[in-house]
C-alpha positions as MATLAB code, in Angstrom:
seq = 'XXXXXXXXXXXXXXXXXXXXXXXXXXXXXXXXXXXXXXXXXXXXXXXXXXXXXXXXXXXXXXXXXXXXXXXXXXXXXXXXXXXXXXXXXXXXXXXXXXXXXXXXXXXXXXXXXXXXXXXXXXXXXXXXXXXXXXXXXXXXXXXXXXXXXXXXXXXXXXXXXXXXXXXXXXXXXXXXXXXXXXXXXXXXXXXXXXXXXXXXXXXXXXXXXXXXXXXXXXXXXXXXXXXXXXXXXXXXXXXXXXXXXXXXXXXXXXXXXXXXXXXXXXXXXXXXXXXXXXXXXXXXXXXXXXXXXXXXXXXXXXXXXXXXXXXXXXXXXXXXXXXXXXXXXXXXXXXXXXXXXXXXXXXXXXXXXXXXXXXXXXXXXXXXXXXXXXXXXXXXXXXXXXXXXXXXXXXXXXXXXXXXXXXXXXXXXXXXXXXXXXXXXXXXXXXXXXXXXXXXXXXXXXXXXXXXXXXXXXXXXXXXXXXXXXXXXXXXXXXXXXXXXXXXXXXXXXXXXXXXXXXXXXXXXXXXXXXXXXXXXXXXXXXXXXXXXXXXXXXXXXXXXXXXXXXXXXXXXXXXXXXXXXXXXXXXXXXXXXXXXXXXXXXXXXXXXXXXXXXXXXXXXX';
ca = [
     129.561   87.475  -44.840;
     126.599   85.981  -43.251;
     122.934   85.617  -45.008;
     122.037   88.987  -44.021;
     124.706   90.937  -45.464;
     126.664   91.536  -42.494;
     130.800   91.091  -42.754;
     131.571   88.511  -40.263;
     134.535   86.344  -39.537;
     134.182   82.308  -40.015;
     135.582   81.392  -36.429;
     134.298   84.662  -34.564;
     135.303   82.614  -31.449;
     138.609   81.502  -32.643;
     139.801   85.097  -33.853;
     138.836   87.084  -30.667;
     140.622   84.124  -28.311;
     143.698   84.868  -30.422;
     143.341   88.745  -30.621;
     142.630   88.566  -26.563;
     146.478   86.949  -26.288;
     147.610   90.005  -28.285;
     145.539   92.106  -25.940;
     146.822   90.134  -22.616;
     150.267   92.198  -21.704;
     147.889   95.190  -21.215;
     145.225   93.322  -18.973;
     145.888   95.780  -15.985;
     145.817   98.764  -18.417;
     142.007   97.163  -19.534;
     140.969   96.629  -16.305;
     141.387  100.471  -15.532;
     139.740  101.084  -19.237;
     136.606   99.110  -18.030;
     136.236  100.597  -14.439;
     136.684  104.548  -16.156;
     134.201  103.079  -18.816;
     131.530  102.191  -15.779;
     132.429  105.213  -13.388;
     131.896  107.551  -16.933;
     128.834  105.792  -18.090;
     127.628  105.930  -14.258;
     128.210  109.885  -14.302;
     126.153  110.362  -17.279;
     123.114  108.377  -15.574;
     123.617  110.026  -12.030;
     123.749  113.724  -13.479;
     120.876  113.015  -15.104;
     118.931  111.641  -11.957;
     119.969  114.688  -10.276;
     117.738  116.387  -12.127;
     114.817  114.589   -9.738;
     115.669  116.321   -6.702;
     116.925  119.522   -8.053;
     113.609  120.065   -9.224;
     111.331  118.379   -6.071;
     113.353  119.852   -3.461;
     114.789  123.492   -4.919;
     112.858  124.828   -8.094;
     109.285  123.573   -7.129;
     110.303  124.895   -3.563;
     111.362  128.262   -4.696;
     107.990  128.798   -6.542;
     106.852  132.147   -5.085;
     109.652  132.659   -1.845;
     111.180  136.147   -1.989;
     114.230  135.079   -0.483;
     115.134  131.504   -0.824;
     117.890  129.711    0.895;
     120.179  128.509   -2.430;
     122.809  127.088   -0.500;
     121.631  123.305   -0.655;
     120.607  124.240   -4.464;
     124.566  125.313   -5.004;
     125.520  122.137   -3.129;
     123.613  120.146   -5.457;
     124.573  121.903   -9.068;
     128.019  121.654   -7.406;
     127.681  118.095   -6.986;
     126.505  117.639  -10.084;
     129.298  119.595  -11.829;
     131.669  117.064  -10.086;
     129.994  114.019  -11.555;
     129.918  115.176  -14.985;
     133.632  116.913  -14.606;
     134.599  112.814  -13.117;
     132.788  111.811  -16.168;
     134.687  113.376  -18.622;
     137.835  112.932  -16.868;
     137.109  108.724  -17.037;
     136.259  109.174  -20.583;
     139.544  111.145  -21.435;
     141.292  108.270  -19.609;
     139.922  105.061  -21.308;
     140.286  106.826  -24.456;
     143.902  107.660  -24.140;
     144.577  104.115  -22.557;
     143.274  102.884  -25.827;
     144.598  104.615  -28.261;
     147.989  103.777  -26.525;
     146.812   99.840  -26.150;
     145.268   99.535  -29.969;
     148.736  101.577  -31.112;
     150.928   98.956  -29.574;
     149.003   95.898  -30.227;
     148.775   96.424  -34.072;
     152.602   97.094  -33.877;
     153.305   93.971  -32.184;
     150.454   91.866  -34.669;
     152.750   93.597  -37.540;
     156.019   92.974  -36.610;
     154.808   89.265  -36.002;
     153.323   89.595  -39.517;
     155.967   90.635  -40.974;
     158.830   88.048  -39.172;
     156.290   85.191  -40.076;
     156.228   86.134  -43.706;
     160.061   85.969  -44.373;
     159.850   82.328  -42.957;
     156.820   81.459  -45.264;
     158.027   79.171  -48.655;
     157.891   80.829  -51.890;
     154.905   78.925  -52.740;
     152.725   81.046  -51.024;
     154.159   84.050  -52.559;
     153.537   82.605  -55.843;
     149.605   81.634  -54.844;
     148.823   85.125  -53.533;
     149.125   88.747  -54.947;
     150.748   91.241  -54.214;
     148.107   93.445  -53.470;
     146.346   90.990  -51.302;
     149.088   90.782  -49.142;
     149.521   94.633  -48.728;
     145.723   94.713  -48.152;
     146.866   93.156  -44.823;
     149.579   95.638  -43.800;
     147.045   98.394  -44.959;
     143.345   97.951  -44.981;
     142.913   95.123  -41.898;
     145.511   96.687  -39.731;
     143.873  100.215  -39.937;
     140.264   98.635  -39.371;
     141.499   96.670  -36.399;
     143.179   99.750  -35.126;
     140.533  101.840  -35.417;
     137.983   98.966  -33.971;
     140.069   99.090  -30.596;
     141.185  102.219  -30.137;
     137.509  103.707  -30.546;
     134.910  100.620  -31.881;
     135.499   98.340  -28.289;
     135.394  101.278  -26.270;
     132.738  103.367  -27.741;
     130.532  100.431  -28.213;
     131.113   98.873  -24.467;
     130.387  102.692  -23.211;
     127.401  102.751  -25.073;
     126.045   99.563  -23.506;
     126.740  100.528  -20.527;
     124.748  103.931  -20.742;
     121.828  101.846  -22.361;
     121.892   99.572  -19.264;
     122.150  102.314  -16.563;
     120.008  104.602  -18.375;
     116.816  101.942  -18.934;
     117.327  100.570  -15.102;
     117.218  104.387  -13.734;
     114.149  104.941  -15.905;
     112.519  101.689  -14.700;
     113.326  102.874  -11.515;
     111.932  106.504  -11.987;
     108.487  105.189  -13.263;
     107.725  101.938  -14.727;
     104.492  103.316  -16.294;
     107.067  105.662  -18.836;
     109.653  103.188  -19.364;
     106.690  100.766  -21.028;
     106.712  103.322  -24.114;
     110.155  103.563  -24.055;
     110.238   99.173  -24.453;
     107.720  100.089  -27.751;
     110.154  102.595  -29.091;
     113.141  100.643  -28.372;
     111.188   97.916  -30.726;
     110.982  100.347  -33.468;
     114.531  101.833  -32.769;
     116.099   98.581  -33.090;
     113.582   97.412  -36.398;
     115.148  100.692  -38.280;
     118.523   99.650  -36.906;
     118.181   95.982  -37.910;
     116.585   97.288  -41.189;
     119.485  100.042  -42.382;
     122.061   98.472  -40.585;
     122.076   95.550  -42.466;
     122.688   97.068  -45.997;
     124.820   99.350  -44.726;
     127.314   96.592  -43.433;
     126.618   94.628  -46.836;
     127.891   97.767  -48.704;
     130.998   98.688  -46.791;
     132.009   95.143  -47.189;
     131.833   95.798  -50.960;
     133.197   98.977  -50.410;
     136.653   97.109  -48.806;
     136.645   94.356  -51.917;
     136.940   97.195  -54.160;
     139.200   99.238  -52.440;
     141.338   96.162  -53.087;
     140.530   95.803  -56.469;
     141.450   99.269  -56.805;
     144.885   99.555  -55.017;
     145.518   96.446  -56.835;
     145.359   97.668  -60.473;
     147.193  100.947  -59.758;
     150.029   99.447  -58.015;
     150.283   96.911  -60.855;
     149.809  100.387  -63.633;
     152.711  102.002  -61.678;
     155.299   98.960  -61.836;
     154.117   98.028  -65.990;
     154.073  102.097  -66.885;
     156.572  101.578  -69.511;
     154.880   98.627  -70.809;
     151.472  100.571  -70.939;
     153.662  103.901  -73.141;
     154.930  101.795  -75.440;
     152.254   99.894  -76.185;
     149.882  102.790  -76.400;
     147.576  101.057  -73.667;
     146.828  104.383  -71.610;
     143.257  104.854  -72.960;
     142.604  101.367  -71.773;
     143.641  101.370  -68.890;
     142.526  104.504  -68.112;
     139.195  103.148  -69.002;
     139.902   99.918  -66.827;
     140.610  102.303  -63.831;
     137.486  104.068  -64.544;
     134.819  100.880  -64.058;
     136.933   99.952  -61.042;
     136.897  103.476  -60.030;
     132.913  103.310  -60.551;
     132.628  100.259  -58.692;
     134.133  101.794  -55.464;
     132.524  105.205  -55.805;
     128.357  103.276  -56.051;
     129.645  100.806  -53.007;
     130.973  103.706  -51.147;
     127.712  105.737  -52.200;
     125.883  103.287  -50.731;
     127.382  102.456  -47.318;
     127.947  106.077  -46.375;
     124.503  106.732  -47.636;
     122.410  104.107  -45.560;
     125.281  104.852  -42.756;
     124.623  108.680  -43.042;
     120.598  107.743  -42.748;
     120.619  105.838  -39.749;
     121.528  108.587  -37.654;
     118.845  110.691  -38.649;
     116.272  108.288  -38.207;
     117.516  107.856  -35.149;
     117.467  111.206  -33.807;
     113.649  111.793  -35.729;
     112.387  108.792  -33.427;
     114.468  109.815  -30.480;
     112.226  113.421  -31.180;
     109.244  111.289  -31.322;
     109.804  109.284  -28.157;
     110.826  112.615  -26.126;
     106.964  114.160  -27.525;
     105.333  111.280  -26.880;
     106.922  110.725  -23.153;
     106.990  114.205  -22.402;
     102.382  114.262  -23.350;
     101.752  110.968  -21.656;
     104.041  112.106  -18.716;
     102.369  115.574  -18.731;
      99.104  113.765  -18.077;
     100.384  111.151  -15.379;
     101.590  114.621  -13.671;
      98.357  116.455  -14.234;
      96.808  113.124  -12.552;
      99.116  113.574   -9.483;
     100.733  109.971  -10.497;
     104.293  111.559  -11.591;
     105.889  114.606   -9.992;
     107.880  117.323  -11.970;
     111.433  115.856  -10.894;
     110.700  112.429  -12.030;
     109.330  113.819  -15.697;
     112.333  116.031  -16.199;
     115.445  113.680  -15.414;
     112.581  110.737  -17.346;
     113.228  113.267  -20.196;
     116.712  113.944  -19.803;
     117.313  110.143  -20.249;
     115.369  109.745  -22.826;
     117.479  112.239  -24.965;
     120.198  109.575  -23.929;
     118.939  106.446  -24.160;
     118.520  106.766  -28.374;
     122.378  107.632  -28.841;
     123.288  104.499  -27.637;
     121.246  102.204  -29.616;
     122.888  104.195  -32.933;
     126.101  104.083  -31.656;
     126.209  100.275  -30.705;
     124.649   99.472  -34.194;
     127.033  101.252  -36.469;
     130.443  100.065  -33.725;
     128.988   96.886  -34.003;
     129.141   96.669  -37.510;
     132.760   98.121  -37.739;
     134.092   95.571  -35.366;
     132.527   92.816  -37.192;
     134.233   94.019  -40.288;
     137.530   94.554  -38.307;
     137.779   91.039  -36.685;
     137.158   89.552  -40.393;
     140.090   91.563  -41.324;
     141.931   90.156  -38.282;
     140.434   86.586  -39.340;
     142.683   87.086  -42.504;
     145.792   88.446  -40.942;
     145.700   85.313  -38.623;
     145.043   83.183  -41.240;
     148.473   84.349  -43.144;
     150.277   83.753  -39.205;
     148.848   80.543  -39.480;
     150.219   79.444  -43.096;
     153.106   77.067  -42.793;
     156.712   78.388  -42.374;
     159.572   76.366  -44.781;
     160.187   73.423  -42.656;
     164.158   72.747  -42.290;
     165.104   69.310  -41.091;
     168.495   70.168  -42.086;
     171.900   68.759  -39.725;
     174.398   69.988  -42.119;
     175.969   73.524  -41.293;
     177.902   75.631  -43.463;
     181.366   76.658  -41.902;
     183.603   79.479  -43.131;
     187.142   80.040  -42.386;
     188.630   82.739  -43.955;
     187.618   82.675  -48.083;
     187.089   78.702  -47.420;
     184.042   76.924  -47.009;
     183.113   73.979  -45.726;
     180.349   71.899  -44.635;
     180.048   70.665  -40.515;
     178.108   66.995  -40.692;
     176.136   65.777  -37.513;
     179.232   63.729  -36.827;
     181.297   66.999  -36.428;
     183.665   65.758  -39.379;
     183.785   68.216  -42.112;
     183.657   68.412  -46.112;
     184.934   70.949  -48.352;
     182.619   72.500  -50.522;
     183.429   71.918  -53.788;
     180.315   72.726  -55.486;
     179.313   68.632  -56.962;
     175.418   68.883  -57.913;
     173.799   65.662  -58.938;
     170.673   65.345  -59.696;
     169.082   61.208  -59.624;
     165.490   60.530  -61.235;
     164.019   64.161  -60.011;
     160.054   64.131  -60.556;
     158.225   67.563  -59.665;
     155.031   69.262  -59.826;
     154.269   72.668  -58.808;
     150.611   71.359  -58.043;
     150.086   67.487  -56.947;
     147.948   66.649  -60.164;
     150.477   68.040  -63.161;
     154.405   67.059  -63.088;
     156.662   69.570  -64.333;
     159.597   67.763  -64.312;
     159.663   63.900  -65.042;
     162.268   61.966  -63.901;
     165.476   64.272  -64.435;
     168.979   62.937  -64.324;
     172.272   64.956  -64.577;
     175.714   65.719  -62.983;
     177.566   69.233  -62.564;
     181.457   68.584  -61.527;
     183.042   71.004  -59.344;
     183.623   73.659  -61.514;
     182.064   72.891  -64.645;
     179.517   75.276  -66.779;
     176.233   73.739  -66.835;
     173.730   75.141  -69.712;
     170.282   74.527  -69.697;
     168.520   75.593  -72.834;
     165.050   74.465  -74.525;
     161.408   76.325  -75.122;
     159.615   78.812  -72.111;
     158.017   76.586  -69.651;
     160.314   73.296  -70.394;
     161.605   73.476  -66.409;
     164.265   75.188  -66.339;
     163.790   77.686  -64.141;
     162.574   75.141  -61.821;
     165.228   73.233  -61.846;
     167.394   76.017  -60.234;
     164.158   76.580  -57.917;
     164.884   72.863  -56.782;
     168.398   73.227  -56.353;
     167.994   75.795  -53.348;
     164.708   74.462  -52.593;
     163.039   76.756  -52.862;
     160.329   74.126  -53.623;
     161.107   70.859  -52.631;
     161.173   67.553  -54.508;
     158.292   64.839  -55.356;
     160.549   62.272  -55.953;
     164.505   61.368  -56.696;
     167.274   62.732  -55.061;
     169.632   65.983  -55.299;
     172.817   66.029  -53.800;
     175.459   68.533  -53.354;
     178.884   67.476  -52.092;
     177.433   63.831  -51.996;
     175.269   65.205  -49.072;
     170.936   65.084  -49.521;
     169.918   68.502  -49.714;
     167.561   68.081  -47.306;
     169.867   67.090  -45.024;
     171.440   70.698  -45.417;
     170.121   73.985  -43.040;
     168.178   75.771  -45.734;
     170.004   79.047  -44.585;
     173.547   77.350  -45.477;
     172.427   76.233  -48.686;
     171.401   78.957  -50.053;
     174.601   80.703  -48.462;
     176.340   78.524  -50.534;
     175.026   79.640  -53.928;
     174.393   82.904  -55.752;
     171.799   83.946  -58.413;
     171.959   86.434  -61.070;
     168.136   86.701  -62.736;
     166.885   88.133  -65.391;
     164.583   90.673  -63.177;
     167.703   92.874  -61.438;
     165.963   93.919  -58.448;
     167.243   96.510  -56.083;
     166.424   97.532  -52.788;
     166.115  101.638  -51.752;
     169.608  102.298  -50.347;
     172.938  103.262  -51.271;
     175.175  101.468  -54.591;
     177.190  100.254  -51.589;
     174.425   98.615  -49.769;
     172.950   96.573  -52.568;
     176.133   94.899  -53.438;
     176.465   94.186  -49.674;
     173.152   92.602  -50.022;
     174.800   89.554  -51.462;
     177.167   88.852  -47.737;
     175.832   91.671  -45.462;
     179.528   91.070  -43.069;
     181.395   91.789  -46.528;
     183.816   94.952  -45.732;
     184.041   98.189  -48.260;
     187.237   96.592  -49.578;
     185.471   93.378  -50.663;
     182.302   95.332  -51.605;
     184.827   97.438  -54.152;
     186.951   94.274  -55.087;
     183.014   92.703  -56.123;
     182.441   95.549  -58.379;
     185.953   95.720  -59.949;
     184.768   91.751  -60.797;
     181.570   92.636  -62.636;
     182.902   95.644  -64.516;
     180.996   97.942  -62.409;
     183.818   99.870  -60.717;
     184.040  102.558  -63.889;
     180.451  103.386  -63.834;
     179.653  103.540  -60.497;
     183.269  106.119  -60.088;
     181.696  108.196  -62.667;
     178.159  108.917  -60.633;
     178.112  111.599  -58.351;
     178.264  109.808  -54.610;
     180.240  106.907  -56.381;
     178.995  104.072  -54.006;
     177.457  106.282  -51.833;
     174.692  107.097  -54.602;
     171.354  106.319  -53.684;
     169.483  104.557  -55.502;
     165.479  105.126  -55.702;
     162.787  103.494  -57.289;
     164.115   99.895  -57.864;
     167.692  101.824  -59.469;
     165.341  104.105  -61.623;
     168.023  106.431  -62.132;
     170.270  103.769  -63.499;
     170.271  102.196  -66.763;
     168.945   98.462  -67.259;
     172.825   97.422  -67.802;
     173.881   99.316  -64.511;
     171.207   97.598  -62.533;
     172.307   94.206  -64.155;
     176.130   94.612  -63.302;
     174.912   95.645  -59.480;
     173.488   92.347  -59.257;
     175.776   90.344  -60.585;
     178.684   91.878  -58.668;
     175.860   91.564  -55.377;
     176.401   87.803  -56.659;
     180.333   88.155  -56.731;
     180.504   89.749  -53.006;
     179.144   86.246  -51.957;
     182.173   84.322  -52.967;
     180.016   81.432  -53.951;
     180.474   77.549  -54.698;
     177.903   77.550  -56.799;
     176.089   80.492  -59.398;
     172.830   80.560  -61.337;
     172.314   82.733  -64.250;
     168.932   82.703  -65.328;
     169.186   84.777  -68.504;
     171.559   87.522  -66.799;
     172.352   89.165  -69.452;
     169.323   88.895  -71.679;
     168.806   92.807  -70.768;
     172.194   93.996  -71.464;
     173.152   95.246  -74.822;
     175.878   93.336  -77.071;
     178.380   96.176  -75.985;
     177.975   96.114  -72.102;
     177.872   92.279  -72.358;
     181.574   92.234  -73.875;
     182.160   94.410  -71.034;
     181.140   91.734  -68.674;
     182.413   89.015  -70.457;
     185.767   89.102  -68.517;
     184.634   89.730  -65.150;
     182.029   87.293  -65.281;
     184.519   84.502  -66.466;
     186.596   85.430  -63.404;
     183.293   85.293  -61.473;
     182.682   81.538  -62.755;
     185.847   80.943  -62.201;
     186.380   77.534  -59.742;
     183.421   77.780  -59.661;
     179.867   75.175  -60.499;
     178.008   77.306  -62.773;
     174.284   76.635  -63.911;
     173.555   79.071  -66.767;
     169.727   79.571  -68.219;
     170.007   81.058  -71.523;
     167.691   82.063  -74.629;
     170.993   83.397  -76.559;
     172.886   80.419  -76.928;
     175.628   82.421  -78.302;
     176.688   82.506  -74.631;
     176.517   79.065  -73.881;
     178.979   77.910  -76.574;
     181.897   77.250  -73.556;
     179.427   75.234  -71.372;
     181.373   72.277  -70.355;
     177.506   71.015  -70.880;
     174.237   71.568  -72.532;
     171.312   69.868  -71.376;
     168.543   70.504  -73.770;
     164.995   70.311  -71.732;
     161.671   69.767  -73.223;
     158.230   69.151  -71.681;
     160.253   68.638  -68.607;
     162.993   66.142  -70.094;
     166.357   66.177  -70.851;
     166.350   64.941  -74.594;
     169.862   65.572  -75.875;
     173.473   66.839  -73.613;
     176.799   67.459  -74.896;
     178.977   69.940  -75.626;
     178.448   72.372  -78.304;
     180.148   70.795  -81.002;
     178.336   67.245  -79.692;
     175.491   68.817  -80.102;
     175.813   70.617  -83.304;
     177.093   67.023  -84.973;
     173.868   65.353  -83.788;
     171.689   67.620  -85.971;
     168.783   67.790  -83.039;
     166.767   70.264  -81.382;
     169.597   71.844  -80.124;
     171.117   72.315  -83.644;
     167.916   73.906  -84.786;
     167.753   76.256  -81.945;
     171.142   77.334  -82.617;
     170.703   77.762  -86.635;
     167.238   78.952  -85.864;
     165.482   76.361  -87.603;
     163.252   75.934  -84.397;
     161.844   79.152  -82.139;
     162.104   79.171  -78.450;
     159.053   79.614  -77.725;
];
């Protein structure tokens, strides 16, 4: 926002040179925009010049005759007609042009959004809410749309009319167009004046709109939190000062918006009186005749509208090219870089990976992991020099307090983030020298937080391979133990699901993913607590079809219950980002450490 309260982009020049490239496929469209902008500014000007001759050469004329010839009067009011008719023809034009350019154009800046955004790291994710991202999508979009459908045009037309109508009045008599200089003074001090607060308050009046949509989006995903923990009177009294914020910054900017034009119109009143006396007496004085007063007076009713018009547009495109400022900004952010060589090739149900060479190398699902050191932020390491080995098919089981690293260790291992220092290899082969795509293709999570996507039963467990056939898509569910609930609903796998699998239980939605993990046939699975949210019944339930799931398989299991991590081939226990004790259960159990007083509850993990 600059000192005077006005919303304004930081690189004004920058962000209209990039929204000009959006705005480039539809140059010959703009063209014909501008020239029906000039011809219906120019119509508004000439009809009111017209008004000169109509009344020296017809009315004044006709003062008195009995029978006057009208025909050249009809000619004229016929010509006239046809200008203003032209005129509203060129305005009908540039607006529909626009609306059809501004339409298009904010599709194209979304779907670019929206294709950049899948390619961006999960870092930024991580760094930037939820609701400030929608805000994008939502509240900059619409202002931009809005801006050039009706803000560009609208405020070019207006300048236009301000420019023809003050040269035809300087042209009509200089003497008059002197007061109109002194009342354009005043015009533009109220402007400058109410303008400026306005455009300070709508700016506050976006922030909390933000704020706002923020809070209830976030009260609409934790509504079950805020019933059973009785929090409804506070946050219904949250909602309320948020609520109160918008409604006094809305107040505000619709108030001193709402002013303006009455001001304007009261001095426009003003500067008709005052032209319309001192014109009177330049008449009286035989220095102005009654042709030149009247169209003088018909363009001063015009020339006030414009100066309103290109103050309030003025202010709504600054406030949409900040918007746009932002929405670049996010195009701008860095996409994952992927130096990787290494392909992933798949022939029939076997996998395997395509070096640079063009040799190739089963997967067999071998993570190492050599002297690791990470830190989500430069300044604080998370991780501190972590060393450990999963065989091809071995059960890996990381367990220690919240925040330990864990869960970023199986963040590292698809890179999702990658590393500070050491090395991670899978297959013998760097990571990093593996296609980001094909790594992850390689590997299948089950997480704690069972998302689903809007869609059919069918659909979300083809989320896991989306060229998976029905067959495989049934054979995945028969894995997880999902095949005899899913029979039993209505549509069977042709039930929709709504609302993130409302309409299922928390154990449904859990045995969705996992068998969405199953379809994917991978070399390596992560289960980050997947079964923390599924009761002691439904997990015996699992039990078999997950051990047929893990099966040949390199499994890396995150668990709080380490009643399910008893059959790990190996427990690393992590602490403070270190691995202070592995082994085996028993190994483990006989070395009376942290991990036997997790197990025998002699320490909390927490």
């Amino acid at each position: 926002m600059s000192k005077k309260g006005r919303p304004m982009p930081g690189n004004l020049k920058a962000t209209l040179r990039r929204l000009l490239q959006y705005l480039r496929p539809y140059r010959l469209r703009l063209l014909l925009v501008l020239l029906a902008i000039l011809v219906s500014s120019g119509a508004a000007v000439a009809g009111s010049y017209y008004l000169k001759p109509l009344f020296n050469n017809y009315i004044m004329p006709f003062v008195g005759q009995q029978n006057p010839d009208l025909s050249g009067f009809i000619r004229l009011m016929t010509i006239m007609a046809g200008i203003y008719i032209l005129g509203a023809v060129c305005t009908y034009i540039y607006s529909r042009l626009m609306l059809v350019i501004s339409t298009n154009t904010l599709a194209q800046i979304r779907q670019d959004m929206f294709r950049h955004m899948q390619g961006l790291p999960l870092k930024y994710f991580d760094t930037h809410a939820h609701g400030e991202l929608m805000s994008l999508y939502t509240n900059d979009t619409d202002a931009l749309h809005d801006t050039l459908s009706m803000g560009l045009p609208q405020l070019l037309a207006s300048a236009v009319t301000l420019t023809g109508v003050f040269c035809a009045m300087l042209f009509l008599s200089p003497a008059l167009t002197v007061l109109v200089l002194v009342m354009l003074g005043v015009m533009l001090l109220a402007v400058r004046l109410i303008g400026r607060r306005s455009g300070y308050y709508f700016q506050r009046q976006q922030a909390a709109i933000g704020s706002l949509n923020g809070y209830v989006e976030e009260m609409i995903g934790g509504q079950k939190l805020v019933k059973v923990f009785q929090h409804e009177e506070a946050s219904k009294q949250d909602f309320a000062g948020l609520n109160a914020e918008l409604c006094r910054a809305s107040t505000s900017a619709h108030t001193f918006a709402n002013i303006l034009m009455p001001v304007m119109m009261n001095l426009s009143y003003i500067h008709y009186a005052l032209t319309a006396a001192l014109g009177a007496v330049l008449a009286v004085c035989g220095w102005l005749d009654l042709g030149t007063l009247a169209a003088f007076l018909q363009m001063t009713r015009q020339f006030a509208q414009p100066v309103t018009q290109i103050s309030q547009q003025f202010n709504n495109v600054l406030l949409a090219l900040a918007g746009a400022e932002r929405i670049f900004k996010m195009l701008d952010e860095k996409q994952e870089f992927d130096e990787g060589t290494v392909e992933l090739r798949r022939q029939g149900q076997e996998f395997s990976w395509q070096l640079p060479d063009g040799s190739t190398r089963p997967v067999r699902g071998e993570v190492r992991l050599q002297d690791v050191v990470f830190g989500y932020m430069p300044e604080k390491e998370v991780l501190h020099g972590v060393s450990f080995y999963a065989k091809p098919g071995q059960k890996i089981a990381l367990v220690g307090s919240t925040g330990a690293g864990k869960t970023t260790i199986t963040n590292l291992l698809n890179r999702f983030y990658d590393i500070g220092q050491g090395q991670i290899t899978y297959d013998g082969i760097d990571i990093r020298q593996i296609k980001k795509a094909d790594l992850r293709r390689s590997m299948a999570f089950v997480l704690q937080d069972s998302h689903l996507f809007s869609g059919t039963i069918r659909e979300n467990i083809r989320y896991g391979r989306l060229d998976a056939t029905d067959a495989e898509v049934e054979a995945a569910a028969r894995l997880a133990n999902a095949e005899h609930f899913i029979q039993n609903l209505p549509q069977g796998f042709e039930t929709l699901i709504s609302g993130d699998g409302g309409n299922l239980s928390q154990g449904q939605r859990q045995l969705l993913t996992i068998a969405r993990a199953a379809v994917a046939n991978p070399a390596v699975l992560v289960l980050d607590e997947a079964t923390s949210s599924i009761d002691t019944r439904t997990e015996a339930l699992i039990e078999k079809g997950m051990n047929r799931l893990m099966e040949g398989r390199t499994v890396f299991v995150i668990a709080h219950r380490l009643s399910t991590v008893r059959n790990a081939n190996a427990i690393l226990v992590i602490e403070d980002g270190r691995i202070i004790e592995r082994g085996d259960h028993a190994d483990l159990l006989q070395q009376h450490g942290r991990y036997y007083q997790l197990y025998t509850g002699l320490f909390e993990l927490a």
